[in-house]
N, C-alpha and C positions, 0 to 999 in steps of 0.2 A: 699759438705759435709765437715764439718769441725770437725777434733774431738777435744779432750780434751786442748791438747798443741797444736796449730799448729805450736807451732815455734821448736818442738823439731824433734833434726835429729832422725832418724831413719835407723837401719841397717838392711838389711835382711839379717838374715844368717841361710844359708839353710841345715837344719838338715834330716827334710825328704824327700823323695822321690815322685812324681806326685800324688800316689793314699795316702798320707799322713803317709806312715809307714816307720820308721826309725830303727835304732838300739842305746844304748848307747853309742858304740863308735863315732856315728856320732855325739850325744850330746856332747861328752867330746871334740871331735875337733872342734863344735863351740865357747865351753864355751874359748876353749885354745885360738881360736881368738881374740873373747872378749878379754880376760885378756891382749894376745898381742898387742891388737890396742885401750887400756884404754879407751873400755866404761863404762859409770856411772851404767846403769841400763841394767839386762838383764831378759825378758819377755819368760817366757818357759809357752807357752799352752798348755801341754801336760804332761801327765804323766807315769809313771810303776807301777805295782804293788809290784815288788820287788826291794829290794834295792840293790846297785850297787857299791862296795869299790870305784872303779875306777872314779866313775861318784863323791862318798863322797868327794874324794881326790879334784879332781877338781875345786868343789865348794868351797871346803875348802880354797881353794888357792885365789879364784875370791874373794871373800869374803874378804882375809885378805886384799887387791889390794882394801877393799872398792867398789868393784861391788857390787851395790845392784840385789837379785835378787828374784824376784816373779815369782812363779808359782800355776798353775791351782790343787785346791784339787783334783778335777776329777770327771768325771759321772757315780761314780759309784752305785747309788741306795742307797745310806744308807752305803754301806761298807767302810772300812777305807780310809784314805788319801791316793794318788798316791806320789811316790817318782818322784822327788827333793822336790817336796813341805810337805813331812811329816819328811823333814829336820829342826833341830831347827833352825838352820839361814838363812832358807829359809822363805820367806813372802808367806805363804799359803792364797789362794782366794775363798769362796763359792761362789755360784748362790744364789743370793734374785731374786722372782716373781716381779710384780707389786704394791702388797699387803706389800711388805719387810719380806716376809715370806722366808725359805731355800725353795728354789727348792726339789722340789721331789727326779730329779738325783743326786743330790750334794753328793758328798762323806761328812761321818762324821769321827772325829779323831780330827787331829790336824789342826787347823782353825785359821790362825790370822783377816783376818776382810771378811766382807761379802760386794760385792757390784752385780748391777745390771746383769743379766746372763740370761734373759731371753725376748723375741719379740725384739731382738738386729738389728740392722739396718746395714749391714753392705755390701762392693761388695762381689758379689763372682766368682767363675769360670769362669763363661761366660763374665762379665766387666763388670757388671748391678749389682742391690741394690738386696738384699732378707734379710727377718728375721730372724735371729740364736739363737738358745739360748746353751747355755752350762756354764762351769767353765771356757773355757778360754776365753770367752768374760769378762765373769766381772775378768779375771785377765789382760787382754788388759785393761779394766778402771781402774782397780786400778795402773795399770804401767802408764798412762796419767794422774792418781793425784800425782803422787808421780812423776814422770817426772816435773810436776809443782813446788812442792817442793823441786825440785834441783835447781829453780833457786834463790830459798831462803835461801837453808842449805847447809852447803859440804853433802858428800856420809855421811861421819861415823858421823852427826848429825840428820839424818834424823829418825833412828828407838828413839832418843830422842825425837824427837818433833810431832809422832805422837799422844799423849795422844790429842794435840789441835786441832787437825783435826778427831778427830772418831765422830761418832753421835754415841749415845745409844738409840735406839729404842724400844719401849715396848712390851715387849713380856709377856705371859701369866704365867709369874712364879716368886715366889718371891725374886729369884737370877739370877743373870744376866746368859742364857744359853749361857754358852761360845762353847758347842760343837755344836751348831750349826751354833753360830752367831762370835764366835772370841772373839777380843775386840768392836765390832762393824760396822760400816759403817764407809767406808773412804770416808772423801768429803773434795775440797775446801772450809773455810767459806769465809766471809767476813771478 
């Protein structure tokens, strides 16, 4: 199985704990990693409900370092965006179905593009394939398109030159709905 980039390194760095529950402080000492050992992009599938000065701070800082960094709106049924992602300089991710519809879970709020979050293919636990669906799957794709587009842009050109790479998909209304859908689909073209 090959995903998006295969050629991009990739770091684990591990925030939560076996049964997937973390605290902020263990977030802000990953991001501080990050920052310390200058990665380009950092991928947070996860979210909180409330927001966090210390976790602000943090970002603020990876941020200015040029770390790009995306994370999952969240599964939360219609309610607002999970924090770091309902950060303004955080790259917030929806769930689209199959149809390119928002996922049912998806949080709504603040959304910058919407990509695939659901029958996701992916290993799991046991060292075998199963299907997932959630926000941080399609924020795992959107960090493998834009992983792509680092071997094109620097860091601090890349939130420039996404207007070329979003699809606008048609949706049922006479204005683009940005609360559900962002600025759209992020894809590789040609």
């Amino acid at each position: 199985m090959v995903g998006i980039n295969p050629f991009a390194e990739i770091y684990n760095v591990k925030v939560l704990d076996e049964n997937g529950r973390g605290n902020a402080n263990n977030l802000i000492k990953g991001i501080k990693w990050c920052i310390d050992n200058d990665i380009d992009l950092i991928n947070i599938s996860f979210g909180y409900q409330k927001d966090n000065k210390k976790l602000k701070d943090i970002i603020d800082k990876a941020i200015s370092k040029n770390i790009i960094i995306v994370a999952a709106a969240g599964n939360t049924y219609g309610f607002k965006t999970d924090y770091p992602a309902n950060y303004n300089n955080v790259i917030s991710v929806t769930s689209l179905d199959k149809e390119l519809q928002r996922s049912s879970f998806a949080a709504l709020g603040k959304i910058d593009f919407a990509l695939p979050g659901e029958e996701i293919l992916s290993t799991d636990n046991n060292g075998d394939y199963s299907l997932f669906e959630g926000t941080s799957f399609a924020t795992a794709y959107a960090s493998g398109v834009i992983s792509v587009l680092l071997s094109k842009y620097k860091n601090e050109e890349i939130k420039l030159t996404f207007s070329e790479y979003i699809k606008k998909f048609v949706v049922n209304k006479e204005e683009w709905d940005t609360v559900n859908y962002g600025k759209g689909l992020l894809k590789i073209t040609n």
